[in-house]
N, C-alpha and C positions, 0 to 999 in steps of 0.2 A: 796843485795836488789833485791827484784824481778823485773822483768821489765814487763812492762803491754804492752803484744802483742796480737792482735789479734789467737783466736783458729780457728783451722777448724775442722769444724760440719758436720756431715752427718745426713742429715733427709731424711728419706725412705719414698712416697705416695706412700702403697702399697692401689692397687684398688683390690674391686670384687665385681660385678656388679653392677657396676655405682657405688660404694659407696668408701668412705677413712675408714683407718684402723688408730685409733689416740687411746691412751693412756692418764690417768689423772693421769699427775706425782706429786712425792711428795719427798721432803727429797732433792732438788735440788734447783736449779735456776728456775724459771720458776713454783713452786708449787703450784700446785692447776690448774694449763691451762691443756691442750688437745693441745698433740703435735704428732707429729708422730715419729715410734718408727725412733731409729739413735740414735750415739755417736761418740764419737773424731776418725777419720781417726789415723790411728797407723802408725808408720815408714815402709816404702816399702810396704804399703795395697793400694790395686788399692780399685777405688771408689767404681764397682760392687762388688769384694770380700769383704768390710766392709759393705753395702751393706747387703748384706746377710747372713754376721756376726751377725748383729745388730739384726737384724727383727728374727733370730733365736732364739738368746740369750735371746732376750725379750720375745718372742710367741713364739716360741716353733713352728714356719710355715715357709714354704720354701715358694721363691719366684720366677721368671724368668721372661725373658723379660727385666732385668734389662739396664735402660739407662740412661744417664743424662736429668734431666730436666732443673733444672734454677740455681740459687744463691741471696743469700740474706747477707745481711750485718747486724747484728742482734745485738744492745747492749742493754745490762740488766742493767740498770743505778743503778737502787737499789743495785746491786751486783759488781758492779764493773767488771762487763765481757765483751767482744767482741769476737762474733764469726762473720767467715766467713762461712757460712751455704751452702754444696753441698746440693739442694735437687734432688734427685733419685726418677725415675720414674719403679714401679715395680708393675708385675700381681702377686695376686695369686695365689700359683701353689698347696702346700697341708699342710695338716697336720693341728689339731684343736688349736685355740689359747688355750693358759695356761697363766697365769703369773708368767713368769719365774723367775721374781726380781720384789716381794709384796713389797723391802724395796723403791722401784724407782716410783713403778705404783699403783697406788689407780685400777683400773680398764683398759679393750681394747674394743672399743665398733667401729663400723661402722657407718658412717657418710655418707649423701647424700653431696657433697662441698657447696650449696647453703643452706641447713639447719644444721650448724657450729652449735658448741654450745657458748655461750657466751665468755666464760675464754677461750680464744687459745694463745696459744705461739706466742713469738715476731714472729719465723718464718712465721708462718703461717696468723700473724697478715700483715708483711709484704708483702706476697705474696697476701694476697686481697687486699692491697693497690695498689700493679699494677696489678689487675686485672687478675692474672695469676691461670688457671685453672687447677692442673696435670689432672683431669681425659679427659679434652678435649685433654691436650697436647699429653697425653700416644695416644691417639686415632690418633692423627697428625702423631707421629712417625713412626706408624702401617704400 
């Protein structure tokens, strides 16, 4: 019997200029929202190495600056999931976006944080609940 535990989730706000870097996922949990790119922390992956794992694998773009921003507690009721969600504060560094994995992302598009799109992911849904801004916070850590 499987036992229902909590996952840990890495969600990446990668920023550039002024703006978020969010994906419209599909074929998942959460299908059809704008989340940001990230996936499961893997055994002995520090946070910035998956990290930049993640944001590669999906876009096809290098990141740096990499730091923690917050966490969130994220359940998908319909699915039957809980994650514990690292989100990672990360600049732009190079390389042009691709979609690396058509079968995960409908599209990668940039986003001002104040003009969201409707459909966002629990995370991110969460994180406007408390108010929490990565592009200000990235700006904090600076």
């Amino acid at each position: 019997m499987k036992e229902n535990r909590p996952r840990v989730g890495i969600g990446v706000a990668v920023i550039k200029d002024g703006k978020i870097l969010l994906g419209k996922r599909k074929n998942a949990h959460g299908e059809g929202t704008w989340a940001f790119p990230g996936g499961h922390l893997e055994y002995q992956e520090s946070w910035e190495e998956c990290a930049a794992r993640e944001v590669f694998e999906e876009t096809g773009i290098r990141i740096k600056n990499i730091c923690f921003g917050t966490l969130t507690n994220d359940l998908f009721d319909a699915e039957q999931k809980h994650y514990v969600t690292i989100v990672m504060l990360a600049d732009y560094d190079s390389g042009d976006i691709k979609l690396m994995e058509p079968d995960k992302c409908e599209r990668w598009e940039w986003f001002e944080w104040n003009k969201l799109p409707q459909t966002i992911f629990v995370t991110i849904q969460n994180l406007k609940e408390n108010n929490y801004n990565p592009i200000i916070s990235s700006k904090i850590k600076d």
